[in-house]
Backbone as numpy.savetxt, mean C-alpha at the origin, in Angstrom:
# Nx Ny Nz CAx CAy CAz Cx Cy Cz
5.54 24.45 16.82 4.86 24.07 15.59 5.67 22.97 14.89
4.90 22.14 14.36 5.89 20.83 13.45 5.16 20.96 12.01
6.43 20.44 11.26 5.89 20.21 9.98 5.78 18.86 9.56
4.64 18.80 8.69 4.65 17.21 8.57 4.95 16.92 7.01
5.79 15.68 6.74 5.67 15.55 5.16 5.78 14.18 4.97
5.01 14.10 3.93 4.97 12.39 3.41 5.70 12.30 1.76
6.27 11.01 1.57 6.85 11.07 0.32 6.14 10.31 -0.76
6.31 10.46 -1.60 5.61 10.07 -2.61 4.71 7.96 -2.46
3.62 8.18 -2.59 2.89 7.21 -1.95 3.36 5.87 -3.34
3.31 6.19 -4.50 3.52 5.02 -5.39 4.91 4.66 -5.55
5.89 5.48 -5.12 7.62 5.04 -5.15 7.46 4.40 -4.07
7.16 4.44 -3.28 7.32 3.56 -2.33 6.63 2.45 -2.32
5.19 2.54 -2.42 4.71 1.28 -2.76 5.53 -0.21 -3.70
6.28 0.45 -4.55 7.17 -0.79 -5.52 7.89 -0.66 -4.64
8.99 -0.06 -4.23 10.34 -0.64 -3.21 9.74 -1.31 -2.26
9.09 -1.02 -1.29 8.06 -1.35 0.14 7.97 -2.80 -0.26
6.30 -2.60 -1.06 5.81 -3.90 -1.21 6.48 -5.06 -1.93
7.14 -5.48 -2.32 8.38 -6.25 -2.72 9.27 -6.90 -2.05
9.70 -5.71 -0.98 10.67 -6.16 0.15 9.48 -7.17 1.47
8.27 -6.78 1.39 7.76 -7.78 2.14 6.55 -9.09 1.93
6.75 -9.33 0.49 5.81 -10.31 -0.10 6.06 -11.60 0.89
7.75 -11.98 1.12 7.74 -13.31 1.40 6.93 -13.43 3.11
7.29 -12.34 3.57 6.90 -12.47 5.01 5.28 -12.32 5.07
4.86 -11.61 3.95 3.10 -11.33 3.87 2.74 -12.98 3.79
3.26 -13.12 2.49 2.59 -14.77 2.31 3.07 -15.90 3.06
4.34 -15.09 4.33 4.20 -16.37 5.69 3.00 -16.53 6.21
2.66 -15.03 6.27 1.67 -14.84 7.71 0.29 -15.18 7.27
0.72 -15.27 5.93 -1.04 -15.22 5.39 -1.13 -16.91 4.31
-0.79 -17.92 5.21 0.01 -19.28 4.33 -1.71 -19.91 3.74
-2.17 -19.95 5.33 -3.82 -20.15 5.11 -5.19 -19.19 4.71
-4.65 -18.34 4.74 -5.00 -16.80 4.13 -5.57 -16.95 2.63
-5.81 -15.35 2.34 -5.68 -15.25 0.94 -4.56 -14.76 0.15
-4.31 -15.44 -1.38 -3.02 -15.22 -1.74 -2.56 -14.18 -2.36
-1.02 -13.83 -2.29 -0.81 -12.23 -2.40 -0.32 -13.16 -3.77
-0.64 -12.20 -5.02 -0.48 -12.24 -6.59 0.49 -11.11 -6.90
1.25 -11.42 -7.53 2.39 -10.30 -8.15 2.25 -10.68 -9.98
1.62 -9.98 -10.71 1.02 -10.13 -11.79 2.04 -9.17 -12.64
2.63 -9.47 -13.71 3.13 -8.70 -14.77 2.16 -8.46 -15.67
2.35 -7.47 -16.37 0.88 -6.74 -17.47 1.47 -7.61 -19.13
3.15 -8.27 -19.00 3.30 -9.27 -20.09 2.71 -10.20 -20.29
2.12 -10.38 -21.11 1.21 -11.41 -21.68 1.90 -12.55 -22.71
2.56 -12.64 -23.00 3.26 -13.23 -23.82 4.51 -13.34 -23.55
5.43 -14.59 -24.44 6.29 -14.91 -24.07 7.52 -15.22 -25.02
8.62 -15.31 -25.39 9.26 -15.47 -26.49 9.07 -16.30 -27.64
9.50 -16.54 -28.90 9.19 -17.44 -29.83 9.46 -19.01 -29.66
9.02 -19.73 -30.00 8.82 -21.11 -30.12 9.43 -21.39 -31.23
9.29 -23.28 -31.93 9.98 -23.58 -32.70 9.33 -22.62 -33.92
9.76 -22.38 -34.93 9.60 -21.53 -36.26 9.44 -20.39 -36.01
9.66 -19.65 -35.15 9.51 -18.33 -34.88 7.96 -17.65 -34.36
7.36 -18.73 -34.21 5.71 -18.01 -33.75 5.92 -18.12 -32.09
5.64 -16.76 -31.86 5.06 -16.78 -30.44 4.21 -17.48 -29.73
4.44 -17.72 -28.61 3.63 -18.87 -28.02 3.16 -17.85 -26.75
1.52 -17.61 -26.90 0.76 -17.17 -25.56 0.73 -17.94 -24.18
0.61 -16.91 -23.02 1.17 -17.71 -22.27 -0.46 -17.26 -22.16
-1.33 -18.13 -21.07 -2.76 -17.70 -20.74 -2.28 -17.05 -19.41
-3.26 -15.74 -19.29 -3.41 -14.69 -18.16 -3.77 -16.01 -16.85
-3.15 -16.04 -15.76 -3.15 -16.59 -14.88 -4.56 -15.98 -14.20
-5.36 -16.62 -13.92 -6.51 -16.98 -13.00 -6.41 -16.46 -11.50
-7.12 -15.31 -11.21 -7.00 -15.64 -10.07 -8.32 -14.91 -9.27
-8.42 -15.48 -7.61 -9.28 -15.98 -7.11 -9.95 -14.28 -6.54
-11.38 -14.65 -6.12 -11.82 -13.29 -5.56 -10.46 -12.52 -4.60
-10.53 -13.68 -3.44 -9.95 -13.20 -2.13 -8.09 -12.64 -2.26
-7.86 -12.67 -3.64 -6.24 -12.45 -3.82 -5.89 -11.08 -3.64
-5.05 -10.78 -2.89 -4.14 -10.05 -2.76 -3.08 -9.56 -3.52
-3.42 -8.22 -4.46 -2.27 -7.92 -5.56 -0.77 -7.66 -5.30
0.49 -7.25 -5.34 1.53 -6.51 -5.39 1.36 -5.68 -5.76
0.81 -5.79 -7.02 1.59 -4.89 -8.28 0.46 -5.14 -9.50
-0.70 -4.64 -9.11 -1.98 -4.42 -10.47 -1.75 -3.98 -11.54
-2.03 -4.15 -12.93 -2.43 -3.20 -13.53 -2.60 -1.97 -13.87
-3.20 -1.63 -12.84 -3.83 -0.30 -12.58 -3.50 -0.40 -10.93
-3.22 0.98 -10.18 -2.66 0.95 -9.03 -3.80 1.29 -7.81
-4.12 1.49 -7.04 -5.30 1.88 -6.24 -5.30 3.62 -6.26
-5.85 4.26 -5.95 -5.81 6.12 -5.80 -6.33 6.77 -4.96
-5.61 7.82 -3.74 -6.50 8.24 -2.95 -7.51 9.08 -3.65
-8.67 9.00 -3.64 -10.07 9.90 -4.32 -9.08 11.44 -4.35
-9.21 12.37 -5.12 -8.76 13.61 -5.27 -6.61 13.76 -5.34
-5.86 12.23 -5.32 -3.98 12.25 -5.94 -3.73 12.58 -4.96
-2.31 12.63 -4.81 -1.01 13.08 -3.86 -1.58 13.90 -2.71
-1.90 14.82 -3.69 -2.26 16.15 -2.93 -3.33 16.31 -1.67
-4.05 15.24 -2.65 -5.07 15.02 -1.83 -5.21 14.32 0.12
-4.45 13.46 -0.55 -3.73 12.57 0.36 -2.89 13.35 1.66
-1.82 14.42 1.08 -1.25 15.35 1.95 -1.97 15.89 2.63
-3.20 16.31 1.97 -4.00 17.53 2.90 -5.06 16.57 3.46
-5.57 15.36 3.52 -6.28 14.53 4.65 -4.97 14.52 5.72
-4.17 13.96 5.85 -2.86 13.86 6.24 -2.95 15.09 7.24
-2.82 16.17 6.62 -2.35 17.46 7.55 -3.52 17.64 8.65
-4.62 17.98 7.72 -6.05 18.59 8.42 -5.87 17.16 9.32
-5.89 15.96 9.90 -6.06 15.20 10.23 -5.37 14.58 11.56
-3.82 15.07 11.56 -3.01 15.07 12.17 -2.96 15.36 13.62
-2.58 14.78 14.48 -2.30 15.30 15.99 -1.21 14.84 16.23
-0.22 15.92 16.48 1.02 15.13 16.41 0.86 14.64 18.26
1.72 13.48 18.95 1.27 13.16 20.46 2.34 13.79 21.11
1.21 14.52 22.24 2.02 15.46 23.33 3.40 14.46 23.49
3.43 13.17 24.06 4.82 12.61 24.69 5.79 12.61 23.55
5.58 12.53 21.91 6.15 12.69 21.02 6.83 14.34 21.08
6.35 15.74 21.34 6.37 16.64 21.27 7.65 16.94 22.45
6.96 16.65 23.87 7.41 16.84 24.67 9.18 16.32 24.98
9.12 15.06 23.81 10.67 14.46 23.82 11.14 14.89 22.50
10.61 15.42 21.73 11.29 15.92 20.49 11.88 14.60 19.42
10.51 13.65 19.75 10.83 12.55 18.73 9.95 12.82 17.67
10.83 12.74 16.65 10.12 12.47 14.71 10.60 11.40 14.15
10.82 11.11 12.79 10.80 10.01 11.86 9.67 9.85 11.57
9.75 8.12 10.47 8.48 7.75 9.53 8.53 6.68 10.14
7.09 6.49 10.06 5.99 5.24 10.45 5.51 5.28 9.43
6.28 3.47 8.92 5.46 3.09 7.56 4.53 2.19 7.75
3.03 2.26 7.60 2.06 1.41 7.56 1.49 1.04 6.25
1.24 -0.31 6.25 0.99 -1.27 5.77 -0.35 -1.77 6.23
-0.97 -1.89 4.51 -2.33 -2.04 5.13 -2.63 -2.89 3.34
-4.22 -3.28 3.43 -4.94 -3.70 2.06 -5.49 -2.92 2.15
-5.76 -2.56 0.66 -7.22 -1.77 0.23 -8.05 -3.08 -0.17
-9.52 -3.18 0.02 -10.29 -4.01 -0.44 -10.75 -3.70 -1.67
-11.45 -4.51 -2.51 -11.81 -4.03 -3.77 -12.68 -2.92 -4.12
-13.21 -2.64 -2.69 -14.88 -1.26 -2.71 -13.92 0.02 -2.41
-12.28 0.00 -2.39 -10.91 1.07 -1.70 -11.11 1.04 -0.20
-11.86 0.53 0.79 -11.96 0.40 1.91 -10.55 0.31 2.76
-9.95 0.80 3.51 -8.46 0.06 4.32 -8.77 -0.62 5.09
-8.37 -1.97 5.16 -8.35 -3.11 5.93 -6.76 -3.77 6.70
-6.63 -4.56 7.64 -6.00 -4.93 7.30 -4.56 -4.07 8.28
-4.53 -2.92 8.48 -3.30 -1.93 8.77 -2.92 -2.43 10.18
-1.00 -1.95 9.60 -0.59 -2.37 11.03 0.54 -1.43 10.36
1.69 -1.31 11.59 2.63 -0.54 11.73 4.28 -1.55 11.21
4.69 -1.11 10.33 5.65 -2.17 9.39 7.29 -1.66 10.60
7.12 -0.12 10.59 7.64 0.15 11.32 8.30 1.82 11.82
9.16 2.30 12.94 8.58 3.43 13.18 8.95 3.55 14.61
9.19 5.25 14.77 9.91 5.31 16.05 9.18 5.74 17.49
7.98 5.10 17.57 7.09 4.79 18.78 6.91 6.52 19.57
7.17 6.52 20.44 6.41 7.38 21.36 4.77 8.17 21.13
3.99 7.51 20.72 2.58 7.98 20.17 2.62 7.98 18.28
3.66 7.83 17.88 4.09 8.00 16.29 3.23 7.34 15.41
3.66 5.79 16.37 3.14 5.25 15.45 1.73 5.12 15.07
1.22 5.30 16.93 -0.03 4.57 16.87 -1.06 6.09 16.29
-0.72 6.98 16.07 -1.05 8.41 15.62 -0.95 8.40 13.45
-0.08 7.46 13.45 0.22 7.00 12.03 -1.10 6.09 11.52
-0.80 5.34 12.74 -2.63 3.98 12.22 -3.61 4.66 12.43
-3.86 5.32 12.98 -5.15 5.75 13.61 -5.65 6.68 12.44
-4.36 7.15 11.56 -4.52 7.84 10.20 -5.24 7.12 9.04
-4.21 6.44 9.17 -4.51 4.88 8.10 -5.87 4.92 8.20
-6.60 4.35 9.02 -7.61 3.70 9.09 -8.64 4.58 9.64
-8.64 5.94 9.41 -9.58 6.62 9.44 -9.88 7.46 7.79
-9.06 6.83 6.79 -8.88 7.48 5.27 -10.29 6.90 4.83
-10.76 7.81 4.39 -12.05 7.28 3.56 -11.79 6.85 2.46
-12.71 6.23 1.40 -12.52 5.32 0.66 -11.90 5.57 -0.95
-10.68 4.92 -1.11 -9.77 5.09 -2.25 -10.29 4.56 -3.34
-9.81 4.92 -4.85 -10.22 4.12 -5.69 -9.52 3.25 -6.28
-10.24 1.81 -6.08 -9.65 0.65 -5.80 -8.27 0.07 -6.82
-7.80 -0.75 -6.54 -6.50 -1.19 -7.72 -7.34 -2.47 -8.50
-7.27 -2.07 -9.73 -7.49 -3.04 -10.77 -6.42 -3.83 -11.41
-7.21 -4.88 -11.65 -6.40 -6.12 -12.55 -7.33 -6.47 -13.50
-7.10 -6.70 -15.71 -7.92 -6.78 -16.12 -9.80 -6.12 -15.96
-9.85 -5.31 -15.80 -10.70 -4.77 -15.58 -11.92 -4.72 -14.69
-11.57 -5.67 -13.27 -12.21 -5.97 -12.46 -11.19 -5.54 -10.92
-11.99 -4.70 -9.97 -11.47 -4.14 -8.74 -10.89 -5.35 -7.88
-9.57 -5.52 -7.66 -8.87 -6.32 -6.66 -8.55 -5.39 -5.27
-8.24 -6.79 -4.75 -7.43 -6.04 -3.39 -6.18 -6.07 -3.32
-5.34 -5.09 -2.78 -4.28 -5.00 -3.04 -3.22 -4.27 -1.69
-2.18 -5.06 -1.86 -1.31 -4.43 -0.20 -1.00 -3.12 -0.73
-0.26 -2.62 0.72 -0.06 -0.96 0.04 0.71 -0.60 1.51
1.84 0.24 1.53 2.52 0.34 2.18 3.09 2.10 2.10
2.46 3.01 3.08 2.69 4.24 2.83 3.92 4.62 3.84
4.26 5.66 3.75 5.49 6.50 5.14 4.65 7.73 5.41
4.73 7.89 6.41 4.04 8.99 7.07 5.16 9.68 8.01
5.87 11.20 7.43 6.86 11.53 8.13 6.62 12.76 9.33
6.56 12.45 10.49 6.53 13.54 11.45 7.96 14.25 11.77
8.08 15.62 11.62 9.04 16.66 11.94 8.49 17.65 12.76
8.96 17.99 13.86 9.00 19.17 14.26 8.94 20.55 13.88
């Protein structure tokens, strides 16, 4: 019998997604652009002491968030998430049979409708792991989406999925 556990999906998302903006927006140069948006709106004082607004930066349907507003949500929290996760799970015989575990962190977009698009394996200790990790990913039904200003963006998202024995 194995136990499976995943760690908290939004701590990781800020450490995760951060550490791989520059390499996202290599791969994606002709792509659409990944946006890292602060919720500060404003900016220090000017001459006489009046604040000077900075205007909310513009941005395009096809952008790609970091860091929304508002964050994306699996339909039903954490919990929820754990128990698609479990009920869902097959851990792979050649994984079993060699007594390999660790986390496979995948990396994926949510689209603006929470759809997962996009997923691939960031990284992860193979023998069926990983590809048992995506096959997760991208069988999650639909999240509720990450907002910016009050309109549904898309947004990267980078989970760990930990297999134990």
């Amino acid at each position: 019998m194995f136990h499976f556990i995943t760690t908290s999906f939004f701590s990781c998302l800020l450490v995760l997604n951060f550490a791989f903006v520059g390499s996202v927006a290599a791969q994606r140069s002709a792509s659409p652009s990944l946006v890292a948006v602060s919720s500060v709106s404003s900016v220090g004082a000017t001459k006489g002491n009046t604040a000077a607004l900075v205007a909310a930066p513009e941005f395009r349907t096809d952008s790609i968030f970091v860091n929304p507003e508002v964050r994306p949500q699996f339909v039903g929290g954490e919990g929820a998430l754990q128990d698609y996760l479990l009920k869902n799970l097959h851990y792979p015989s050649q994984a079993q049979r060699q007594h390999v575990t660790g986390k496979v962190f995948v990396r994926f977009v949510l689209s603006a409708n929470g759809r997962v698009t996009d997923a691939s394996v960031v990284r992860g200790p193979g023998s069926g792991l990983n590809e048992e990790a995506l096959r997760l990913v991208w069988l999650m039904p639909l999240w509720q989406p990450a907002q910016q200003r009050g309109q549904p963006v898309r947004v990267v998202c980078t989970i760990p999925i930990n297999f134990e024995e």
